[in-house]
Every structure is written in C-alpha cells, then in structure tokens.
PDB file of N, CA, C and O in Angstrom, chain B, residues numbered from 101:
ATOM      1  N   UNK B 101      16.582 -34.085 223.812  1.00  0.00           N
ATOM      2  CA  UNK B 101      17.798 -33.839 223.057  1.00  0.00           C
ATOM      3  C   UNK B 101      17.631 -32.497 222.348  1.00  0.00           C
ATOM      4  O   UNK B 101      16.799 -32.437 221.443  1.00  0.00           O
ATOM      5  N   UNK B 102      18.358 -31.390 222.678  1.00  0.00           N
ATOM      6  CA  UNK B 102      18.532 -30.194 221.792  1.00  0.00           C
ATOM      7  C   UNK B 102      19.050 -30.531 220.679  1.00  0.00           C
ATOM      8  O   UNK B 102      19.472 -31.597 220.230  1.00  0.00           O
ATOM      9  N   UNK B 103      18.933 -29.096 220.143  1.00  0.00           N
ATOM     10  CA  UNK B 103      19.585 -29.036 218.319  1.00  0.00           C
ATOM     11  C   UNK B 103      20.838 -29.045 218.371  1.00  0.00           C
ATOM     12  O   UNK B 103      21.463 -29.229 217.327  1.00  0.00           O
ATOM     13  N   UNK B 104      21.464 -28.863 219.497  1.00  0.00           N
ATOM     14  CA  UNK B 104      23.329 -28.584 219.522  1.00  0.00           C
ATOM     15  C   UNK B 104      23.344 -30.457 219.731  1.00  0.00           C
ATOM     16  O   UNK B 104      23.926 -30.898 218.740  1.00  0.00           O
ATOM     17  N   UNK B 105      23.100 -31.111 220.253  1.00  0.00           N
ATOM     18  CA  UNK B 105      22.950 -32.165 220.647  1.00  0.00           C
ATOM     19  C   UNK B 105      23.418 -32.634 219.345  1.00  0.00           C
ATOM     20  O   UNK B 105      24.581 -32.864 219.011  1.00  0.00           O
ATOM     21  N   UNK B 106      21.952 -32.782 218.404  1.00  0.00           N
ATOM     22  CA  UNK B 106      21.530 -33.448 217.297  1.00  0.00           C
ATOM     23  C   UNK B 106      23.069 -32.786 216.487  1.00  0.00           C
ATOM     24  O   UNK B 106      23.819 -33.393 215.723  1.00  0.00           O
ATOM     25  N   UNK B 107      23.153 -31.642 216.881  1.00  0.00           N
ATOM     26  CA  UNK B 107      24.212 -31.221 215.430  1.00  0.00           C
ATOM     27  C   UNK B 107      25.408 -32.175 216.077  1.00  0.00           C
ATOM     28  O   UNK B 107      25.960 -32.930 215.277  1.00  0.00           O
ATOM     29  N   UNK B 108      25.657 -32.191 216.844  1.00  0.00           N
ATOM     30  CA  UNK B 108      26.982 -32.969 217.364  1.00  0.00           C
ATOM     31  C   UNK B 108      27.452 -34.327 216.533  1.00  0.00           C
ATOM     32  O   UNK B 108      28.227 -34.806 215.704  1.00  0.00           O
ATOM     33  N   UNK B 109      26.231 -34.574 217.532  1.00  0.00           N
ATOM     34  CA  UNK B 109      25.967 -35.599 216.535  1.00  0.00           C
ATOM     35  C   UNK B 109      26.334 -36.385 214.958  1.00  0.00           C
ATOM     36  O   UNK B 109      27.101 -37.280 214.604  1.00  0.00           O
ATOM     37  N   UNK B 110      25.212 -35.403 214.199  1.00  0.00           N
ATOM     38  CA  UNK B 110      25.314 -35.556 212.942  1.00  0.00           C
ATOM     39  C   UNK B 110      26.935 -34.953 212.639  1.00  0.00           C
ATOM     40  O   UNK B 110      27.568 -35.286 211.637  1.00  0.00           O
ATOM     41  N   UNK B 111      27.397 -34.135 213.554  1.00  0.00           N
ATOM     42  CA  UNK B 111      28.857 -33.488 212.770  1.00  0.00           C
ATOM     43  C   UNK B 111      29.789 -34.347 212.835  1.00  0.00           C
ATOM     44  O   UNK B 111      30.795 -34.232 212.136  1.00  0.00           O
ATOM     45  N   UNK B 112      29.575 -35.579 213.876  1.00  0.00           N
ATOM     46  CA  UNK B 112      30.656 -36.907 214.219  1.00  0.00           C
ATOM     47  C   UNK B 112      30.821 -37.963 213.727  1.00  0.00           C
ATOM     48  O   UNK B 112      31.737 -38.764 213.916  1.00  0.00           O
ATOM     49  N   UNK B 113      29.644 -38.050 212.842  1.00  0.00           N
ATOM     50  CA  UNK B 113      29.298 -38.519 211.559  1.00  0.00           C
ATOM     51  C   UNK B 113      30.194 -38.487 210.314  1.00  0.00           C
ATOM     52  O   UNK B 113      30.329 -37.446 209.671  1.00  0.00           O
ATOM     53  N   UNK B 114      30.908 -39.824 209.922  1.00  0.00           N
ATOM     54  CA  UNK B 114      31.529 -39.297 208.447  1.00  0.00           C
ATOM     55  C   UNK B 114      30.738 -38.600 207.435  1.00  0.00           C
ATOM     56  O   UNK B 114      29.520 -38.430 207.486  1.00  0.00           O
ATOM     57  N   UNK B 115      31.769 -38.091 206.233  1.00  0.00           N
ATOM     58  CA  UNK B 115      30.984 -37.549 205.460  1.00  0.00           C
ATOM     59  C   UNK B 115      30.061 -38.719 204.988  1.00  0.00           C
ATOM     60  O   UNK B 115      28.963 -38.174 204.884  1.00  0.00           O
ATOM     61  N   UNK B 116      29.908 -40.092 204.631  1.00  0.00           N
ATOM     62  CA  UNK B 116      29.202 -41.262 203.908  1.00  0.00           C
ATOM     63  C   UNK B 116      27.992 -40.997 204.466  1.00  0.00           C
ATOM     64  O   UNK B 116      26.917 -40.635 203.989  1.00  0.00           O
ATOM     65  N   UNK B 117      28.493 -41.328 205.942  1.00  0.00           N
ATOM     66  CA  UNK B 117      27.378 -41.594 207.000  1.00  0.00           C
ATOM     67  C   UNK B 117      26.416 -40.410 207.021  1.00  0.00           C
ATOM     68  O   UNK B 117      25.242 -40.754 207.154  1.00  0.00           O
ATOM     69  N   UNK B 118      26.667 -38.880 206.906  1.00  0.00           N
ATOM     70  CA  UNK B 118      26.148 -37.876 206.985  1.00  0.00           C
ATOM     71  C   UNK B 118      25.365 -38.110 205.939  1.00  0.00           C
ATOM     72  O   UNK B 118      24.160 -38.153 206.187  1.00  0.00           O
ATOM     73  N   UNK B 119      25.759 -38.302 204.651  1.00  0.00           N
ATOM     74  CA  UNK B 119      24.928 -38.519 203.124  1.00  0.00           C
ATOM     75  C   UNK B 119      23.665 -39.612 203.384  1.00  0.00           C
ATOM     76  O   UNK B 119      22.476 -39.314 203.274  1.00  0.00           O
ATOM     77  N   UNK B 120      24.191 -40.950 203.754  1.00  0.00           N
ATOM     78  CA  UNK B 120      22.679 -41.695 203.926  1.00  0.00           C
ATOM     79  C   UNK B 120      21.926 -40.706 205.105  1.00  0.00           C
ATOM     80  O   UNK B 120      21.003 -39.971 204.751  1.00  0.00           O
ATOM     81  N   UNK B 121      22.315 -40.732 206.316  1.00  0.00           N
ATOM     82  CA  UNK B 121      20.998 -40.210 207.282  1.00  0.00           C
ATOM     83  C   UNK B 121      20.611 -38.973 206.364  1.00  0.00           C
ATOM     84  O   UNK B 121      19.405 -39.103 206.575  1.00  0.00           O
ATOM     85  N   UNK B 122      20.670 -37.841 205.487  1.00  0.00           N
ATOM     86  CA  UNK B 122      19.941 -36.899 204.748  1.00  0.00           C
ATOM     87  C   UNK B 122      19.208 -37.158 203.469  1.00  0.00           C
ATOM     88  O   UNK B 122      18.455 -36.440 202.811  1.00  0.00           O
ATOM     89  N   UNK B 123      19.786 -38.806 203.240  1.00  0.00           N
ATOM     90  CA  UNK B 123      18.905 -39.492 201.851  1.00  0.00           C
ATOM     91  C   UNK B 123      17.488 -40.328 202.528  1.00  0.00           C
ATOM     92  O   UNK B 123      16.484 -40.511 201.839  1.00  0.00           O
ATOM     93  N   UNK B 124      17.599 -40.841 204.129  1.00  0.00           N
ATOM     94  CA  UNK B 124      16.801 -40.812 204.750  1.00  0.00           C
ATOM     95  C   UNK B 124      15.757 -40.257 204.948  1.00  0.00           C
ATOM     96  O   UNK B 124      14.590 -40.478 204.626  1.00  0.00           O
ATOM     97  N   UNK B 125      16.559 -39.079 205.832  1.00  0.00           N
ATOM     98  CA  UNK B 125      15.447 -38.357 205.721  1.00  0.00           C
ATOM     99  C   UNK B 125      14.918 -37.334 205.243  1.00  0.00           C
ATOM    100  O   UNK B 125      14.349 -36.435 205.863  1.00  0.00           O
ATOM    101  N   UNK B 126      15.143 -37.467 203.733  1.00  0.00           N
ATOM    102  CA  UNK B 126      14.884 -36.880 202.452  1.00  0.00           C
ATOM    103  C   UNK B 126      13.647 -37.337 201.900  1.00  0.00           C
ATOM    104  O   UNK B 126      13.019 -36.638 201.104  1.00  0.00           O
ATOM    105  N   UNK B 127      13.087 -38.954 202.430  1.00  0.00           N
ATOM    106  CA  UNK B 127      12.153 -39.625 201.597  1.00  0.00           C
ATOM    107  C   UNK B 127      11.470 -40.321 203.172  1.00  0.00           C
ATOM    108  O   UNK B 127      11.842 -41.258 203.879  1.00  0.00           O
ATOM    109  N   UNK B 128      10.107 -39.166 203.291  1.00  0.00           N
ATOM    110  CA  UNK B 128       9.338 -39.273 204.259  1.00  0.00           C
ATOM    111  C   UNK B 128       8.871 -40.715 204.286  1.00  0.00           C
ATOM    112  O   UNK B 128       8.455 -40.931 205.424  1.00  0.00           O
ATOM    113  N   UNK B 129       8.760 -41.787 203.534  1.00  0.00           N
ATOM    114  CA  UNK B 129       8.071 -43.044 203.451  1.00  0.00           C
ATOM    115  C   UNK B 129       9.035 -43.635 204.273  1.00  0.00           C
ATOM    116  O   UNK B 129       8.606 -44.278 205.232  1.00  0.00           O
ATOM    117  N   UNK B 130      10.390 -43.549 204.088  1.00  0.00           N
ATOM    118  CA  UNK B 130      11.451 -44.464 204.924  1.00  0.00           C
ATOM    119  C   UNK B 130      11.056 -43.573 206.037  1.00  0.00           C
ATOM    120  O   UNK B 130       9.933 -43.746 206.509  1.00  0.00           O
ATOM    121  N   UNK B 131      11.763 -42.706 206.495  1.00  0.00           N
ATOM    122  CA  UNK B 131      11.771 -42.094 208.003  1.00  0.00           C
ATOM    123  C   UNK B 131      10.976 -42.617 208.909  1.00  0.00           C
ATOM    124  O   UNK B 131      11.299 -42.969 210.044  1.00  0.00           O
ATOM    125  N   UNK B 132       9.264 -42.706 208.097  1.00  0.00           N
ATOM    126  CA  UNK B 132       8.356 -43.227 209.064  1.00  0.00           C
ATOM    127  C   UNK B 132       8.220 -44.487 209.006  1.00  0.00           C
ATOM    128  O   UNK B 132       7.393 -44.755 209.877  1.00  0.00           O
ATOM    129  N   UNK B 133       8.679 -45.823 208.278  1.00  0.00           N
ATOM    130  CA  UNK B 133       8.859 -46.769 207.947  1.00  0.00           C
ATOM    131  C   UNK B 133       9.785 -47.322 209.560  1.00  0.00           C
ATOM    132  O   UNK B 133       9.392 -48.100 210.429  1.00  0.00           O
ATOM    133  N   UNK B 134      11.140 -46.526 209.458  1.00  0.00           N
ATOM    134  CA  UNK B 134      11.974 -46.609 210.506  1.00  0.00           C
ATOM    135  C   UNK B 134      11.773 -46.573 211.845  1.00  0.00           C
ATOM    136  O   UNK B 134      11.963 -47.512 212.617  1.00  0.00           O
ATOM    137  N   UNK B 135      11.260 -45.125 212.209  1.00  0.00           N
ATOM    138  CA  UNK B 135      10.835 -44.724 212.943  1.00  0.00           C
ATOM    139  C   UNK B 135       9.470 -45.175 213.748  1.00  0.00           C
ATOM    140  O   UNK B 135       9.054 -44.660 214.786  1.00  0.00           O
ATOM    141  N   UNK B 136       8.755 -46.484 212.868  1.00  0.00           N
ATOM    142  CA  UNK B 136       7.835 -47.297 213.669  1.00  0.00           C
ATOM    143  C   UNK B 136       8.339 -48.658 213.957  1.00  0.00           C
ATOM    144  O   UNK B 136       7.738 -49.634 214.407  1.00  0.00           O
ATOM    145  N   UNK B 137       9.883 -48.473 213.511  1.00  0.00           N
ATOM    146  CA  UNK B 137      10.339 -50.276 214.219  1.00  0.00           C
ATOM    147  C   UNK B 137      10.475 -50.150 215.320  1.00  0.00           C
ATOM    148  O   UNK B 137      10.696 -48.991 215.671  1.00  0.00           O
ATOM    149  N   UNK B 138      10.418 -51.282 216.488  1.00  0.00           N
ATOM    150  CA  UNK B 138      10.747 -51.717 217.682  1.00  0.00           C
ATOM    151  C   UNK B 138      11.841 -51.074 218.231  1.00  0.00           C
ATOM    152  O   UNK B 138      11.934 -50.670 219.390  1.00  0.00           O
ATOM    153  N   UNK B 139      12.880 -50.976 217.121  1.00  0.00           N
ATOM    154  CA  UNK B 139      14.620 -51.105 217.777  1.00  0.00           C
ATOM    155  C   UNK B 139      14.474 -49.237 217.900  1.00  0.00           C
ATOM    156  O   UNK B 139      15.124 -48.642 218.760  1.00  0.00           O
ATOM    157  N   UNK B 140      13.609 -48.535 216.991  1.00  0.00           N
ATOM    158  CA  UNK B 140      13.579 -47.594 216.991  1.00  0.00           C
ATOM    159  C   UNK B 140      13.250 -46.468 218.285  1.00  0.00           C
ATOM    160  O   UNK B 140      13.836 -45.629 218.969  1.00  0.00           O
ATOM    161  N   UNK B 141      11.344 -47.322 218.031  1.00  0.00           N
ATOM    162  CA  UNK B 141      10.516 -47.033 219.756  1.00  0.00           C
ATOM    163  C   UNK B 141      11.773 -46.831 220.545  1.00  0.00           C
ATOM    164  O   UNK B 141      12.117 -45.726 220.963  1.00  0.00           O
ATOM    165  N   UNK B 142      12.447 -47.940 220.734  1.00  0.00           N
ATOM    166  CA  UNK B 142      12.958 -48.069 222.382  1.00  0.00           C
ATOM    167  C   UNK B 142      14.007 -47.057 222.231  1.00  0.00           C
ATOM    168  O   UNK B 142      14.010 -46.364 223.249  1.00  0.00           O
ATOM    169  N   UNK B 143      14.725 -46.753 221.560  1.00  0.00           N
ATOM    170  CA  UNK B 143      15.932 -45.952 221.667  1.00  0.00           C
ATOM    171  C   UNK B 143      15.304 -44.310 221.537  1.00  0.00           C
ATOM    172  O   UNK B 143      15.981 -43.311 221.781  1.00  0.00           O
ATOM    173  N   UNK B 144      14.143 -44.300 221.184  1.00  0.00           N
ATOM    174  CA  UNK B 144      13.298 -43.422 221.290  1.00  0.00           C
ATOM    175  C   UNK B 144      12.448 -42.925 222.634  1.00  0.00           C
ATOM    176  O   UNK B 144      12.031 -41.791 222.875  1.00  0.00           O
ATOM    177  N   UNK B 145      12.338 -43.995 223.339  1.00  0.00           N
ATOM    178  CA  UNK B 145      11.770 -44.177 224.863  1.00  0.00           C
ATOM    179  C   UNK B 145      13.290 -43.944 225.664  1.00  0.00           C
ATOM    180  O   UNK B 145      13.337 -43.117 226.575  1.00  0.00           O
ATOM    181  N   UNK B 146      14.451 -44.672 225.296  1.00  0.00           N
ATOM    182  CA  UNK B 146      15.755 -43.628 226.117  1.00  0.00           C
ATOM    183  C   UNK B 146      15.976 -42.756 225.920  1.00  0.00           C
ATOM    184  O   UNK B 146      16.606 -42.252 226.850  1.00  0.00           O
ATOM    185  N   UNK B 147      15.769 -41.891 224.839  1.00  0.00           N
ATOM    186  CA  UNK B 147      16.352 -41.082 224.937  1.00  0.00           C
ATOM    187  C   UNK B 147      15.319 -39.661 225.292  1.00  0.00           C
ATOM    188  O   UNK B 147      15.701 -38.500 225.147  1.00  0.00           O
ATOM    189  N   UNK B 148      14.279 -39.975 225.664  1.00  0.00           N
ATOM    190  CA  UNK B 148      13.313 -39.461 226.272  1.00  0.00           C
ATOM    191  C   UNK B 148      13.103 -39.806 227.627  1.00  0.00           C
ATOM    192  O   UNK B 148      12.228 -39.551 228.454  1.00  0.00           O
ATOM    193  N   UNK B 149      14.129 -40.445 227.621  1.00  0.00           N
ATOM    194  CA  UNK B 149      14.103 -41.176 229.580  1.00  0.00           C
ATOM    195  C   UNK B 149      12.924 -41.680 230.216  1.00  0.00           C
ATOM    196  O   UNK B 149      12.557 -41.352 231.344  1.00  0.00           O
ATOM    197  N   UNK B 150      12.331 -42.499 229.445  1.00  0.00           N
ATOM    198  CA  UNK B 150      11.238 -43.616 229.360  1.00  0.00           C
ATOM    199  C   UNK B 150      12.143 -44.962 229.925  1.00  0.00           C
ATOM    200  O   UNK B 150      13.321 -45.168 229.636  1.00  0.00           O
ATOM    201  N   UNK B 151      11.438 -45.671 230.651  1.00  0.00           N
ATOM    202  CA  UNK B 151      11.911 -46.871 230.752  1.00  0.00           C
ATOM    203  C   UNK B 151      10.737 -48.045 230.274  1.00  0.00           C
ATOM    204  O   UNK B 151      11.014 -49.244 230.306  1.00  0.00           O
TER     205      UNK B 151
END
C-alpha cells in the first residue's frame, strides 16, 4: 500500500473518525497493543497479499 493509498484513505474518513485513528496513533502503547491482535495480523497478511 503506498502513501497516496493510505492518504485516500484516511481523507474518506470523517472528520471524528480521522481524530480517533491520530489519537491512536499518537500513543505508541495502543498502536502496538492493536497491531498484535489476530483481526489485525490477518488484514495485515491481505493486504500484503499473504494468504
């Protein structure tokens, strides 16, 4: 996934929605908290085109 990607993304995002994902990942303890759940991995393994 490129950065135009990611910006898309985040730009399709309401403003609310834009505010939590940057309070996220504002506070490195959650991000990596998240980012080691299950539901995470896998959507992490698609979108790296892992099966």
């Amino acid at each position: 996934m490129d950065k135009n990607s990611v910006d898309k993304l985040f730009n399709s995002l309401s403003p609310e929605q834009q505010k939590q994902v940057e309070q996220i990942l504002s506070d490195k303890k959650q991000t990596e908290k998240i980012l080691q759940s299950p539901q995470a991995q896998a959507l992490i393994k698609k979108l790296m085109g892992e099966k």
